[in-house]
C-alpha angles and dihedrals in degrees: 000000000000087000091061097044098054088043081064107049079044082067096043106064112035100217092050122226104290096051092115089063098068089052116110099233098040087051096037078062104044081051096057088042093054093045086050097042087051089044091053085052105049097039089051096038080048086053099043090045090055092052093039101043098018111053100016092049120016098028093035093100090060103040088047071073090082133040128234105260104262097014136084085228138119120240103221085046084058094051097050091052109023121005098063091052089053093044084040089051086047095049085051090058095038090057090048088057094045098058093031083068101033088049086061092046092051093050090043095055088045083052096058089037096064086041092059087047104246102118 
């Protein structure tokens, strides 16, 4: 029954409903909002595999050298169990934010852009 439906409002505008896409400008800007939304992922994947690998697993010898202030702890032993989940939980947030914020810009630029006329 969808099928159909969308089939009519095909019809129903000549140019269907994913015309703006193959615009230049529309896709100039899809474009922008991907690299930066890969560039969001692999800055903040590079930063949660050197906490989590990196100081939870191969410094974890030398900063088993200190304790963690107010703790009997080591701190590579904190890393390892604790320290990558909370940075994990934060790059979670910070990712959130960031595409919170590059979401707006993006709607905001396809905003301006029907306003000019060239969508």
């Amino acid at each position: 029954m969808s099928k159909t439906i969308i089939t009519q409002r095909q019809k129903g505008n000549k140019q269907g409903p994913n015309s703006d896409l193959h615009k230049s400008a529309v896709h100039a800007s899809l474009i922008r909002y991907w690299r930066k939304n890969i560039t969001f992922t692999i800055v903040l994947l590079s930063i949660w595999a050197a906490v989590g690998l990196g100081c939870g697993v191969l410094f974890a010898d030398r900063l088993n050298h200190y304790k963690l202030p107010g703790t009997a702890f080591p701190l590579g032993f904190w890393f390892a169990h604790q320290g990558s989940i909370i940075v994990f939980v934060l790059l979670i947030l910070a990712y959130c934010l960031l595409m919170n914020r590059l979401d707006t810009k993006h709607h905001n630029e396809l905003e301006q852009l029907r306003k000019e006329g060239k969508i």
